[in-house]
C-alpha distance (Angstrom), angle and dihedral (degrees) to the residues before:
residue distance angle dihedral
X1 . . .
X2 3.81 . .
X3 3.82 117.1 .
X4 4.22 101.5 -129.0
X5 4.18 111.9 -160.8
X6 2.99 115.1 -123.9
X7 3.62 97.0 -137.1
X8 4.05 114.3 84.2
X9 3.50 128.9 -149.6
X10 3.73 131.8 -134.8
X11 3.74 111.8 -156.4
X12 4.30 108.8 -137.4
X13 4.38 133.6 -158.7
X14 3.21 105.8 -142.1
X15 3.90 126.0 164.5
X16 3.89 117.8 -149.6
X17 3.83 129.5 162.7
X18 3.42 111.0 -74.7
X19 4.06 85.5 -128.0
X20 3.45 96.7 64.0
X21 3.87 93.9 44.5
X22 3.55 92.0 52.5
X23 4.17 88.7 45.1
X24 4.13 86.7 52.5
X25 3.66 92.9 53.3
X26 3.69 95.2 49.6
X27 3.79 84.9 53.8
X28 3.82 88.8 49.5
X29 4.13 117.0 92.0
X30 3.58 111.6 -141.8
X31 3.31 98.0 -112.6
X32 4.13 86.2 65.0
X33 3.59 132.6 103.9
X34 4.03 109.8 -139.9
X35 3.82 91.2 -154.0
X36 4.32 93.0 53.8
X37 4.10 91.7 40.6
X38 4.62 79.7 51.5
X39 3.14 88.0 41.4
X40 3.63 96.2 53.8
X41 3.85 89.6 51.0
X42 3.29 91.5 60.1
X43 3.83 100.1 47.8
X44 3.83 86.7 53.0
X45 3.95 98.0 36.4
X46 4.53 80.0 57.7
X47 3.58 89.3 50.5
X48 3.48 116.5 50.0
X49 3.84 93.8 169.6
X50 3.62 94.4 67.1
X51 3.59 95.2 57.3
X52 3.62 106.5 148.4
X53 4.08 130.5 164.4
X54 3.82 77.3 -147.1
X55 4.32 85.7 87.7
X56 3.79 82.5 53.0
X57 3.62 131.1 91.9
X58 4.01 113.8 -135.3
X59 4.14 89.9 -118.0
X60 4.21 88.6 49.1
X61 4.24 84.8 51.4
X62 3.98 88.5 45.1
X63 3.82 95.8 42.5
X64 3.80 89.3 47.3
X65 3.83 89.6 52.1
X66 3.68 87.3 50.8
X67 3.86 90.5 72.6
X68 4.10 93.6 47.2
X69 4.06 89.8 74.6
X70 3.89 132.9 62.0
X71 4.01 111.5 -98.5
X72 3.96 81.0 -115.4
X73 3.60 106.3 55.3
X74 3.68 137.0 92.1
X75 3.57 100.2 -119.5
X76 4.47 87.9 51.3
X77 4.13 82.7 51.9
X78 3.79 89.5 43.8
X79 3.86 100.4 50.2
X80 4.26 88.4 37.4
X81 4.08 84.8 60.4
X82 3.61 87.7 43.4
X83 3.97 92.7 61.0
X84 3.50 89.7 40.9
X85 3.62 91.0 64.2
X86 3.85 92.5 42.1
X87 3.74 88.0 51.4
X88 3.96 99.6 65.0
């Protein structure tokens, strides 16, 4: 006998920029499911107190970093090397 999940799915529309699709599938491995990583956004986006980096990748924590400095400083050049190396 088949093993049924208890968890059930809704299937959603929704319409984003084709841009930022394309930029969350190049963030994607491709071993990931696009619905579970959404999904997981949500989750944490409803719960505020469970905030954790720990849903985070350490390139998703560097890349957001990147947008905290001015394209001109040391700290954006620093943090830009940083992904880089996290990138190979």
């Amino acid at each position: 006998m088949k093993r049924r999940s208890k968890t059930h799915f809704k299937a959603i529309h929704i319409s984003v920029p084709i841009r930022v699709l394309d930029e969350f599938d190049n963030k994607l491995n491709y071993n990931q499911s696009r619905s579970a990583k959404i999904a997981l956004l949500m989750k944490e986006y409803a719960s505020p107190e469970n905030n954790s980096l720990a849903l985070y990748t350490v390139e998703e924590i560097v890349e957001h970093l990147q947008y905290e400095f001015h394209v001109d400083s040391p700290e954006y050049t620093l943090v830009k090397s940083l992904l880089q190396i996290l990138s190979k």
